[in-house]
Structure formats: structure tokens, C-alpha cells
C-alpha positions in Angstrom: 73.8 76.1 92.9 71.6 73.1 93.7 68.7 73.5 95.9 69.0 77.2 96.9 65.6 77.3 98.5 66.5 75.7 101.6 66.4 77.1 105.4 70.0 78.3 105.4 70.5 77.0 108.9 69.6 73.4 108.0 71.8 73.5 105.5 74.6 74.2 107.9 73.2 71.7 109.6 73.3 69.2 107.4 77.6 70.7 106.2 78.1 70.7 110.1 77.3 66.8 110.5 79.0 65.7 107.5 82.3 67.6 109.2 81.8 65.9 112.4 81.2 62.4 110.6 84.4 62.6 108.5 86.1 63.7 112.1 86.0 67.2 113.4 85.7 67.6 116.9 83.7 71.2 116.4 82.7 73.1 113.2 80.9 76.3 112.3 80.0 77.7 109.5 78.5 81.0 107.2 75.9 81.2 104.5 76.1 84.5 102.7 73.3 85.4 99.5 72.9 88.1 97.9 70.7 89.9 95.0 72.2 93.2 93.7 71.1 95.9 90.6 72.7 99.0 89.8 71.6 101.4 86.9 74.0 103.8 85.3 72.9 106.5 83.7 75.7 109.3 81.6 74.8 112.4 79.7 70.9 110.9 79.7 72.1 107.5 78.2 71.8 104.2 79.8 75.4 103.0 80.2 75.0 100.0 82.1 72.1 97.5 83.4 73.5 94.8 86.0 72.0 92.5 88.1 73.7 90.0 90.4 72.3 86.9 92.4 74.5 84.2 94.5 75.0 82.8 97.3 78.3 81.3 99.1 79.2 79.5 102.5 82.1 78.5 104.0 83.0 76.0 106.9 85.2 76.2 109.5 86.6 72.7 111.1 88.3 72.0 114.1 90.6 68.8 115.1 92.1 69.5 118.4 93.7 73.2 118.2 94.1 72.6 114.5 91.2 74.6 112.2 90.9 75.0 108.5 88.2 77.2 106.0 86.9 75.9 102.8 84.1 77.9 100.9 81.9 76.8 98.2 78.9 78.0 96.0 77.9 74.6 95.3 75.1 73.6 97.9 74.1 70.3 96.0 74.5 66.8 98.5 78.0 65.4 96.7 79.5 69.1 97.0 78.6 69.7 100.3 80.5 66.0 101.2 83.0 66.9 99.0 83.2 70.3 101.1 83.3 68.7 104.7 85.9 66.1 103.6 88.7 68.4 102.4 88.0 70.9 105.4 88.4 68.1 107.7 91.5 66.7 105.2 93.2 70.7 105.3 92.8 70.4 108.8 94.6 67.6 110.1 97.4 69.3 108.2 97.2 72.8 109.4 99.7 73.9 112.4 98.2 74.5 115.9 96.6 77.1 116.9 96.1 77.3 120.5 93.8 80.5 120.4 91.4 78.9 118.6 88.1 77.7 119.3 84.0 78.5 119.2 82.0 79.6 122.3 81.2 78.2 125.0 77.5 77.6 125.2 76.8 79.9 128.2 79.2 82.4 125.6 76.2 82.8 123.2 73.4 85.7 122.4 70.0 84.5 123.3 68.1 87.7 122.9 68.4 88.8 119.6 67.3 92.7 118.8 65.3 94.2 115.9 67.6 96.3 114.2 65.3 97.0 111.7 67.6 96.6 108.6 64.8 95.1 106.1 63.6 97.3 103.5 60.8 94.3 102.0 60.1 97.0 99.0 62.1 96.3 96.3 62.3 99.0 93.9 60.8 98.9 90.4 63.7 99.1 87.9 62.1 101.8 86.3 62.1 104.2 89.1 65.4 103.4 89.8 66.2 104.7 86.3 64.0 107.5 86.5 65.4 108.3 89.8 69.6 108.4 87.8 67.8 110.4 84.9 66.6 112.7 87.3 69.5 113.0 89.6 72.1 113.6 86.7 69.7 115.9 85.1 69.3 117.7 87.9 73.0 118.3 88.3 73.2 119.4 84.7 70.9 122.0 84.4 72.5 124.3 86.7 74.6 126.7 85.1 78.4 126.6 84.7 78.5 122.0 85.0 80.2 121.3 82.1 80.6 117.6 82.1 78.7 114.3 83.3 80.4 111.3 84.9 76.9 109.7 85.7 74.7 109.0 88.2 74.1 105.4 89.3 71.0 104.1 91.2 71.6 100.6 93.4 69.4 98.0 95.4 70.4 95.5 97.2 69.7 92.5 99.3 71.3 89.9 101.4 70.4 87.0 104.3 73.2 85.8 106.3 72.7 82.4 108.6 75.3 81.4 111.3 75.4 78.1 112.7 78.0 76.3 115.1 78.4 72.5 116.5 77.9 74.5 120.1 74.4 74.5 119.3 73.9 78.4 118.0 72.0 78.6 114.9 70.3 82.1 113.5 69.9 84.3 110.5 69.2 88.3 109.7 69.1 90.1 106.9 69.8 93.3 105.3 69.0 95.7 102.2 70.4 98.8 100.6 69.4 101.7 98.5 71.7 104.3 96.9 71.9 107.2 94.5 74.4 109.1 93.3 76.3 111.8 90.8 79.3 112.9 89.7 79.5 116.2 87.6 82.6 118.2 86.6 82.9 122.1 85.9 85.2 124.1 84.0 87.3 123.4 80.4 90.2 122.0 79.5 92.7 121.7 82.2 91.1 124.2 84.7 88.3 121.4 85.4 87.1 120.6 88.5 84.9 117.2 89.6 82.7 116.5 92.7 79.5 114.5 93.7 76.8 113.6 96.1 75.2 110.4 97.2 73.5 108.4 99.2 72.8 105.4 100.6 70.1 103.8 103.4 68.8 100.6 104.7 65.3 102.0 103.2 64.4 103.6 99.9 62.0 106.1 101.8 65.4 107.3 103.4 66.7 108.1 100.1 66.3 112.2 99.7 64.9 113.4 96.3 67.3 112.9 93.1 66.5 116.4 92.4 68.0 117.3 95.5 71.1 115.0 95.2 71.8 116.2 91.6 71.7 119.6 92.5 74.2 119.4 95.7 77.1 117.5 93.5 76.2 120.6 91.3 77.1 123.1 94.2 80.0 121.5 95.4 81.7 121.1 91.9 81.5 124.9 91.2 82.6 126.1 94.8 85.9 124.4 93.7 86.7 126.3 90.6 89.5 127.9 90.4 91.6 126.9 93.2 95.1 128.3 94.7 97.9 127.3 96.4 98.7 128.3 99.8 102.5 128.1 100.8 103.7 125.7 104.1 102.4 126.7 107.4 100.8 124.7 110.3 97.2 125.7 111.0 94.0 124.5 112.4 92.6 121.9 110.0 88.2 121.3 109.6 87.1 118.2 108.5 84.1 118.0 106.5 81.4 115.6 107.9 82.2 113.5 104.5 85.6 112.9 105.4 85.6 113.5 109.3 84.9 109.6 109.7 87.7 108.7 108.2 89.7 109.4 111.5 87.6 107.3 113.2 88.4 104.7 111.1 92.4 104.8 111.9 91.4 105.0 115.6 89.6 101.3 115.3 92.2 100.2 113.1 94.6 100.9 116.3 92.3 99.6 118.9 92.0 96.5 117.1 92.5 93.4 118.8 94.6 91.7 115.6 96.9 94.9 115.8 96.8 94.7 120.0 98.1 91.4 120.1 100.8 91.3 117.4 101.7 95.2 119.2 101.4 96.8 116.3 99.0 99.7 116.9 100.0 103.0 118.6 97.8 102.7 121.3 99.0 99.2 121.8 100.1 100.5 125.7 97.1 103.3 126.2 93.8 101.2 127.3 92.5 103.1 130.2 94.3 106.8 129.2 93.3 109.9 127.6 93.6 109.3 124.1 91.6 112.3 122.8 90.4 115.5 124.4 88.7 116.2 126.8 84.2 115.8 125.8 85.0 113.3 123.1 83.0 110.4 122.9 83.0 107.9 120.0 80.2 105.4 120.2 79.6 102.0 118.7 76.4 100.5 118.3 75.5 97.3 116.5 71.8 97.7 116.7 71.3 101.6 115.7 67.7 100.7 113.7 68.5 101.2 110.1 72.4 101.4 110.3 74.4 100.3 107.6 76.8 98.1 109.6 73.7 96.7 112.0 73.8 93.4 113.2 72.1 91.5 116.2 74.8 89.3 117.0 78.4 88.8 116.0 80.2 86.1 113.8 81.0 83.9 116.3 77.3 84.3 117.7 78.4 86.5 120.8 76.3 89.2 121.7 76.8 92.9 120.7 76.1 96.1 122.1 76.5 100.0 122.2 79.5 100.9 123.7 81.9 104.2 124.4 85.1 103.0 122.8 86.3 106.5 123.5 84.3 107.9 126.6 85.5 111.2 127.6 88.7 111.5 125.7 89.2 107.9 127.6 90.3 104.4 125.7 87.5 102.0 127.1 88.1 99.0 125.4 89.8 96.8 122.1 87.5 95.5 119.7 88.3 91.6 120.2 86.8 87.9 119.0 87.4 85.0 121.0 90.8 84.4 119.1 92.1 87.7 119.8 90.6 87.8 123.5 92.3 84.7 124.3 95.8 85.5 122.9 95.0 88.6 125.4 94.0 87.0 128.3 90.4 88.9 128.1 87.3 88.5 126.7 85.8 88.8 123.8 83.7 91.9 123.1 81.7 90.4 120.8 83.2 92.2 117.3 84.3 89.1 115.3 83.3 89.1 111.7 84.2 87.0 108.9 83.7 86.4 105.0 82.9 82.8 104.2 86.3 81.7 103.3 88.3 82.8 106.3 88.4 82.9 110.3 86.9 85.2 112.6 88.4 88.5 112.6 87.8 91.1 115.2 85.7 94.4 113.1 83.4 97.7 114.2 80.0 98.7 112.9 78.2 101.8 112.9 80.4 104.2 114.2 79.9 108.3 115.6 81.7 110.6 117.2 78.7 112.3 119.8 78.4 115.9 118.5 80.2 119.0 120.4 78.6 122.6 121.5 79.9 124.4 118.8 77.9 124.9 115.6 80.1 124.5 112.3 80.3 127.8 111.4 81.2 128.8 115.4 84.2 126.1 114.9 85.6 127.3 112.0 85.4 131.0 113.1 87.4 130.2 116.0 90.3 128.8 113.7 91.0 132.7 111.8 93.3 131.1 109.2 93.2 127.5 108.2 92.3 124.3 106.1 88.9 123.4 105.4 88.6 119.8 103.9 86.7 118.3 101.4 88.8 115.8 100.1 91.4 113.0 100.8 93.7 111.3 98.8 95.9 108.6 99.0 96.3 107.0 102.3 100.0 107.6 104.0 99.1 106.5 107.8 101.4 104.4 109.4 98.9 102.5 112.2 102.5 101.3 114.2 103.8 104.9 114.9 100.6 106.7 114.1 102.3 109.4 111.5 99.8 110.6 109.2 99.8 112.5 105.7 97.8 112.6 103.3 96.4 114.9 100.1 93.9 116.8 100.3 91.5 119.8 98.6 88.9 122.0 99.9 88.9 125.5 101.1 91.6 128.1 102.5 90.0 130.0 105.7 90.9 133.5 106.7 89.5 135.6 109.1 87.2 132.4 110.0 85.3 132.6 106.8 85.5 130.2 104.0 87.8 132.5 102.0 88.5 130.2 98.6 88.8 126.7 96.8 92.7 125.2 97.1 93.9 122.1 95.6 97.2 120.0 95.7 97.9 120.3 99.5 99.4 117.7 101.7 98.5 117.6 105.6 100.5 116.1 108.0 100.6 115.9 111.7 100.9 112.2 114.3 97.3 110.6 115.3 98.2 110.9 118.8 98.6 114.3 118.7 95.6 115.2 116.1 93.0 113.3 118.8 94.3 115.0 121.7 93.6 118.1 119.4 90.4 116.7 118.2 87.1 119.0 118.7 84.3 118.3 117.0 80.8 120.2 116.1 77.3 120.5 116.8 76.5 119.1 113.4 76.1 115.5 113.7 73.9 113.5 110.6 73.8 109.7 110.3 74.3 109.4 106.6 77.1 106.5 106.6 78.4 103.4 108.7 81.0 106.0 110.4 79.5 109.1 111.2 81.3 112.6 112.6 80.2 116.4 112.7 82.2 119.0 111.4 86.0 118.4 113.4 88.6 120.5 113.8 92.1 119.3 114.3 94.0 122.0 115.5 98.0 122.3 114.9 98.8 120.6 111.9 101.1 121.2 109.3 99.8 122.3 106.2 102.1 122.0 102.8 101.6 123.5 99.8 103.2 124.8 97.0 
């Protein structure tokens, strides 16, 4: 690794120059490390011990409209030569590109927030293991689990530097704690499996194991036993744990990558109703404590909170300076990027705003329908926006959680789900997306 202990931002300083020297016109450039430990933890045995340290960066060069990535985890002085002379080398060979480019200077964050995503406590490794012991034995001791698939406890750290020939040079960083189980109920082939978990930017965040444990608990036996319901198309809820993942296909279709090549399904809907009326999905960078948090972008563009959906409304696409350009706009300041690629547009913490409904008020409107717990397999097509996926949870009927069912399929078209999309009072920030209970009303529900 050579001399790790460096500032991070002199030492892009120092790849930067040797770039320009060997003949870029422009340059930027990431420096990622990280420290990592999980602890797993099955039937009360230690089954695995890790911990990970390392640290990567990668340079971008620019000659003209021509731009190459190298990465390395070598930071000694012949490597980082070595690093800045093939960039430069990869470049001069690489085709045009005439969206590329860094910011303009006036283009650049100067106030930087406090997002507050710096735990300095790191855990001592034997709370962590108490805390899987406890969680998994928690889960275990109520009647009726069966079966163990563990419980894992994970910390982790990281410090990410960003530095650019325009003169921007800055670093944040970030930690993690999580905790989770996985517990199965039943014998033979009538078994059924769920979990809980957790995660947060602080360990004091973290609820009690005991409480973790005993939720997995609860929501592997409520799925015992479970039917089949025959085809029909009903009003479908979407648990708060899955909920977010239909935010998720909405950015993937807002984002500027898909907007440019045309190849979302909102690709022609900027300034329309996309969703129904009162929905409002809201990004912010700098929510303190989020698990996407950042005070500035990739590309060192300021960030902000902003209604990507405001009113049922499409306000914006997500964009970087490549993407903006190739759209005649500007960037929003969403560009992300690993150390060993270009900028790419991205979100971060993501939430639908909650509704007036509670839960229980939404799913007693629907009579008979599909309560979800569970998706699998992905079958979304982002160009014409047909969706269909598996899925488990629990039949309604006579808007009351009636009974577990298993091996369904739902399937409807995203631009018809949103405009059908109404969401609860019940909104947590537990993940990086974030929804209340939703209820999708119309789709088709098949079954067997």
C-alpha cells in the first residue's frame, strides 16, 4: 500500500501533477478507504470472524475531449508515476467524447453541510458478538422457530477525498452499524424463513438485539402455512420493507444515462403528472445520519433536497455534467463514481412524504387484496415500464389480514401502478429509500 497515512487530498495532488506533467490538459481523481468487521453467529456458534482494511483511487485524464480511468491500490511514488503515465498513454487512444469534461470553477460547492454521518465509536468486537448471540437467541427462544440461519453483526468505516485540476479538493466520511437474523419455522417441506435487521450511521441507532431477534421471530411464523389464491386483479399493499423498491424503478427512469440514450418510460413526461395526485418523493443528500448522505457530489457540484416527484408532478432528471450536456441542461449535481470509472448520474436518500391514511385505514379500504412482504426476482422492463414480479405475504378479505400466501406473481405497467400509487401515514427512516405502507390499486394478481 505504501505510505497510507497521507492527507488523501495531497495525494491527489501529487497523482494530479504527475498527469498534467506526462500531458493531460485536466485530471481528477477519487480516493476511497475503508475498514470493515462482520461477526456471524449460527445456532450459538461463531461461524465467521472478518475483518477488511484498503484503500483504492482512481484517476481520470483528459487530452482534448478524449478521457481515460485507471485505478490502483498501490499509493507508493513509482506506482503513482506508473499510474499517471498509462492514464495519460490510454487516453490519447480513447475515441472522443464531446460531453466530457470537469466543472467550471464558478460550477463548484463552496459551502459544504454537516451531514452528520460519523459514528467516532467503534464498537468493541465483543459486543458486537454478544449483540449476534443475543439477537439469534432471542429469535430462538420463542416457540414454534425451528431453525437458525444466523445473525450477523457489522461495522464499518470509510473516508472518501475528491480532488480535480479545477482547483476543488475535499473529503467526508462515513460509518455503518448493522444487525441482523434470519430464522425459519416449520419441518420438512412446510418450512417457512424470514428476518429482521438493521442498519444506521450510529450504533446508538441500532434497536436492542433482543428486539430484532424477536421480530424475525414474528414474521417467520405469521407465514406458516400459506395458500394459494386463484388469478384476479386486486388492490396490492406494499410493506414499508419493500414499498421502496418502487422508488427505485422510478429513479432508474428519471435517470439522466436512460434520458439521453431514450430508454426510460418517462423519457417524454418531465413536467407531467406521473403519479397521483398528493405524492411527493423527496431526495435529500444531507438528511443527518442517512445512509446515502453526502455534502457534495462526485464531480464536486453541490447537492440538495429536492421534490423529484412534487404533487404527482415529474420535476426533474437526475444528471452529471456528461449527462446534462448531452441534454442541453444542467447538471443537478447527482454524479457518482467508483474509482475505476466515469461519473455516472445516481440518487441518495430517498422517501416517499407519508399520506393521511394510517396502515390499517389503507388496507381496510382495499376489502379483498394482496398484502406484500416479499419480492422476488426482478422482471421490470425500465424502456416500456412492464412490471412482474414474485411475491409472498398475506391475502386480505374484508380489509383484514386474512392469511399467509406464497408463490404469487403480480403484474401491472409502472405508469399505470404510480398513477394508482397511494401511500400511508406510516413513514420510518430505516434505509437509504424509505416509503410508508403503499397501496397500488388495480393490479393483476396470479396465482395458482
Amino acid at each position: 500500500m505504501g505510505d497510507a497515512k497521507r492527507n488523501p487530498t495531497d495525494l491527489l495532488q501529487q497523482l494530479m501533477d504527475r498527469a498534467r506533467k506526462a500531458g493531460a490538459d485536466a485530471a481528477d481523481a477519487v480516493y476511497v478507504e475503508g475498514t470493515s468487521v462482520s461477526v456471524s453467529y449460527r445456532m450459538s456458534e461463531l461461524e465467521s470472524l472478518e475483518r477488511s482494511e484498503g484503500a483504492d483511487l482512481g484517476l481520470r485524464v483528459l487530452i482534448g475531449q478524449r478521457q481515460a480511468c485507471v485505478s490502483s491500490s498501490d499509493v507508493t511514488e513509482e506506482a503513482l508515476q506508473e499510474l499517471a503515465e498509462r492514464a495519460v498513454s490510454m487516453a490519447r487512444e480513447a475515441p472522443e467524447d464531446k460531453y466530457a469534461g470537469l466543472a467550471t470553477p464558478e460550477q463548484l460547492a463552496t459551502d459544504v453541510p454537516d451531514i452528520d454521518s460519523y459514528d467516532p465509536v467503534e464498537p468493541d468486537l465483543e459486543q458486537m458478538k454478544a449483540n449476534a448471540i443475543a439477537c439469534e437467541a432471542a429469535a430462538r427462544s420463542v416457540e414454534g422457530i425451528s431453525n437458525s440461519e444466523g445473525a450477523d453483526s457489522g461495522w464499518g468505516r470509510s473516508r472518501v477525498a475528491v480532488a480535480a485540476t479545477n482547483g476543488f479538493a475535499r473529503t467526508y466520511q462515513g460509518t455503518y452499524h448493522s444487525l441482523s437474523v434470519s430464522v425459519l419455522a416449520g419441518e420438512g417441506t412446510k418450512m417457512e424463513r424470514d428476518y429482521d435487521y438493521r442498519t444506521a450511521v450510529y450504533g446508538a441507532d441500532i434497536p436492542s438485539p433482543e428486539s430484532i431477534g424477536l421480530k424475525a421471530a414474528e414474521k417467520t411464523l405469521r407465514r406458516l402455512n400459506p395458500r394459494r389464491v386463484p388469478t384476479q386483479k386486486v388492490p396490492v399493499v406494499f410493506d414499508p420493507r419493500v414499498g421502496g423498491s418502487l422508488i427505485g424503478h422510478m429513479t432508474g427512469a428519471i435517470n439522466g444515462s436512460s434520458i439521453a440514450r431514450g430508454t426510460s418510460f418517462l423519457k417524454d413526461r418531465m413536467g407531467e403528472k406521473v403519479f397521483a395526485n398528493g405524492v411527493t418523493i423527496v431526495e435529500d443528500p444531507h438528511r443527518p445520519r442517512g445512509l446515502r448522505s453526502k455534502p457534495f457530489d462526485a464531480e464536486g457540484i453541490a447537492n440538495k433536497r429536492r421534490n423529484l416527484i412534487d404533487n404527482g408532478v415529474l420535476t426533474t432528471w437526475l444528471l452529471d455534467l456528461g449527462t446534462a450536456r448531452q441534454l442541453g441542461l444542467e447538471t443537478t449535481g447527482h454524479a457518482s463514481r467508483g474509482t475505476s470509472s466515469p461519473p455516472s448520474p445516481s440518487a441518495t436518500n430517498l422517501h416517499i412524504e407519508p399520506g393521511t391514511l394510517s396502515a390499517e385505514d389503507l388496507i381496510r379500504e382495499v376489502g379483498t387484496g394482496f398484502y406484500i412482504t416479499e419480492l422476488i426476482g426482478f422482471g421490470v422492463n425500465g424502456v416500456t415500464g412492464d412490471y412482474s414480479r414474485g411475491a409472498s405475504g398475506f391475502w386480505i378479505e374484508n380489509g383484514e389480514i386474512a392469511y399467509p400466501v406464497s408463490e404469487l406473481t403480480i403484474a401491472g405497467n409502472l405508469k399505470d401502478m404510480f398513477l394508482n400509487l397511494t401511500p400511508a401515514s406510516d413513514l420510518e427512516f430505516r434505509y437509504s429509500t424509505n416509503a410508508p405502507t403503499l397501496r397500488v390499486d388495480g393490479m393483476t394478481v396470479a396465482g395458482g
